[in-house]
N, C-alpha and C positions, 0 to 999 in steps of 0.2 A: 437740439436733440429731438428727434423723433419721438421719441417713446414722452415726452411733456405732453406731445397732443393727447395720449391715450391715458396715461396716469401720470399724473407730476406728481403724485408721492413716491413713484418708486420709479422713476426715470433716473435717476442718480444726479440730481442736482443738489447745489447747497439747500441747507434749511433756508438761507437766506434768498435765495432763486426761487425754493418753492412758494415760500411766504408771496414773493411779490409778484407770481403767476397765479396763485390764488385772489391776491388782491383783483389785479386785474380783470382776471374775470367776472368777478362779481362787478364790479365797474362796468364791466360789458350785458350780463346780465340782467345785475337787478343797481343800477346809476343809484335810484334814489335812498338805496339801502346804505350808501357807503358813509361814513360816518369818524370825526375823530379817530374811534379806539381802533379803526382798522390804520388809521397811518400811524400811528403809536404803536401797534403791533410790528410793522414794517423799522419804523426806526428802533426796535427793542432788538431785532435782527443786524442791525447796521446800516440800513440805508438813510439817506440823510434828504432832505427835503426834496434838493435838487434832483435827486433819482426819484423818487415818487413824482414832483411836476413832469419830470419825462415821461416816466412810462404812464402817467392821465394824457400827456399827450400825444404820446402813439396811439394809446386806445382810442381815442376820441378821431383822430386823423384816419388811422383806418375804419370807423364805424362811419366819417365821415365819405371814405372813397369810396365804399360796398356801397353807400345807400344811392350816391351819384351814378356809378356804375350800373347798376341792376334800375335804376330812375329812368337810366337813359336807354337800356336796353341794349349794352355793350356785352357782347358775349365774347368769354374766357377766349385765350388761344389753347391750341394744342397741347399736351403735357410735354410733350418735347421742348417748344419754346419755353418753359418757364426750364424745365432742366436745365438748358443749355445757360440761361439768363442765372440760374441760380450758380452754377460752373462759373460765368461769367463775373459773377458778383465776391466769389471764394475766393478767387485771385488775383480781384486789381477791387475788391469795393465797389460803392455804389457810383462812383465818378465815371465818367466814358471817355 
């Protein structure tokens, strides 16, 4: 959903979706802040461990590929291509 990038409180997702977009971001923010009561927050919503090690490690994977990407001085393509790629990804997944 669109509207998470702008306010994930009132994008219409679960409490349990919002919970764990908040999470995240503070992970992406401020790393050193994060703490127990924030993933006991998360499992108090339902997620269970294994979804919390995921989504630390997307955040971390992509904070990883922005910081290689802009390291090496690779510039973005067109908005078109990411259109067409994200079209592309809605109906067959990330496989080619």
């Amino acid at each position: 959903m669109r509207g998470a990038l702008d306010d994930v409180e009132t994008c219409g997702l679960s409490p349990a979706e919002q919970a764990l977009l908040r999470f995240v971001h503070k992970l992406n923010a401020t790393p050193a802040q994060v703490d127990h009561a924030d993933v006991a927050a998360l499992r108090e919503v339902g997620w269970d461990d294994e979804a919390v090690y995921d989504a630390i490690g997307v955040c971390a994977l992509f904070n990883f590929y922005n910081r290689w990407v802009d390291g090496n001085g690779i510039h973005g393509a067109p908005e078109e291509v990411y259109r067409m790629s994200g079209k592309r990804m809605a109906a067959g997944g990330y496989a080619r």
